[in-house]
N, C-alpha and C positions, 0 to 999 in steps of 0.2 A: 559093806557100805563105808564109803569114807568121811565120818564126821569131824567138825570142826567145830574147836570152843565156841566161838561166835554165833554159831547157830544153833546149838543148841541151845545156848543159854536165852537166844531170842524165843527157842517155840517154846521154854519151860518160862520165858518171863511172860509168854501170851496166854498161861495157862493158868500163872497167879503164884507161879516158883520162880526163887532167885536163887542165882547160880556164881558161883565165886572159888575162887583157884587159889589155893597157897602148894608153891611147887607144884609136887605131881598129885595134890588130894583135889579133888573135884567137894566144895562144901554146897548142898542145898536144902532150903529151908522156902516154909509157907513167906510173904512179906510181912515184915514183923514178928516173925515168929520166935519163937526163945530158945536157947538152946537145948531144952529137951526133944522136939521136934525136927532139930537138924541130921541130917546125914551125910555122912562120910563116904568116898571111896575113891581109888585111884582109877576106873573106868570110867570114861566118858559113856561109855552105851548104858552102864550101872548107873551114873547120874543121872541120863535121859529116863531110864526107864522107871526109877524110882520115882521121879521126878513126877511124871505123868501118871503113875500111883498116884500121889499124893493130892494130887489136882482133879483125880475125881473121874466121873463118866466124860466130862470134860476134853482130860488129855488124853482119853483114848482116839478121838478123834484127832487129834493135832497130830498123833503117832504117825499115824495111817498119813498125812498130810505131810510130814517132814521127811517117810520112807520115799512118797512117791517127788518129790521137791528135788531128792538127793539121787534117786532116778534120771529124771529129768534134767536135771541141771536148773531148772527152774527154782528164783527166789525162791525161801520161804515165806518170809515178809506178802511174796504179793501174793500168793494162794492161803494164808490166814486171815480170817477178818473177819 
């Protein structure tokens, strides 16, 4: 699958995770969260998937939703909601 920063960070920002880049670490964290709760890593698949961890029965859902998006070619944006 070929993901891209921008998109992921949109289906972990629709799931209640924020997503943020210095060089090559991928940092995500709850919104507002503190630094004990944040996580580290240079994978974007590692970012997404912790990511949707974090966010609950919630982002299990969104998974399944940004696999088939990035299938498709279809937004992600218009199949969340």
């Amino acid at each position: 699958m070929n993901m891209k920063y921008k998109t992921v960070q949109e289906v972990l920002r629709k799931a209640g995770i924020v997503m943020s880049k210095k060089g090559e670490v991928h940092r995500i964290n709850f919104f507002s969260g503190l630094e004990d709760t944040a996580y580290y890593t240079p994978s974007l698949q590692g970012a997404l998937d912790r990511g949707l961890a974090l966010a609950g029965g919630a982002g299990r859902v969104k998974a399944s939703v940004f696999a088939k998006s990035a299938e498709t070619g279809i937004s992600t944006s218009a199949r969340i909601g």
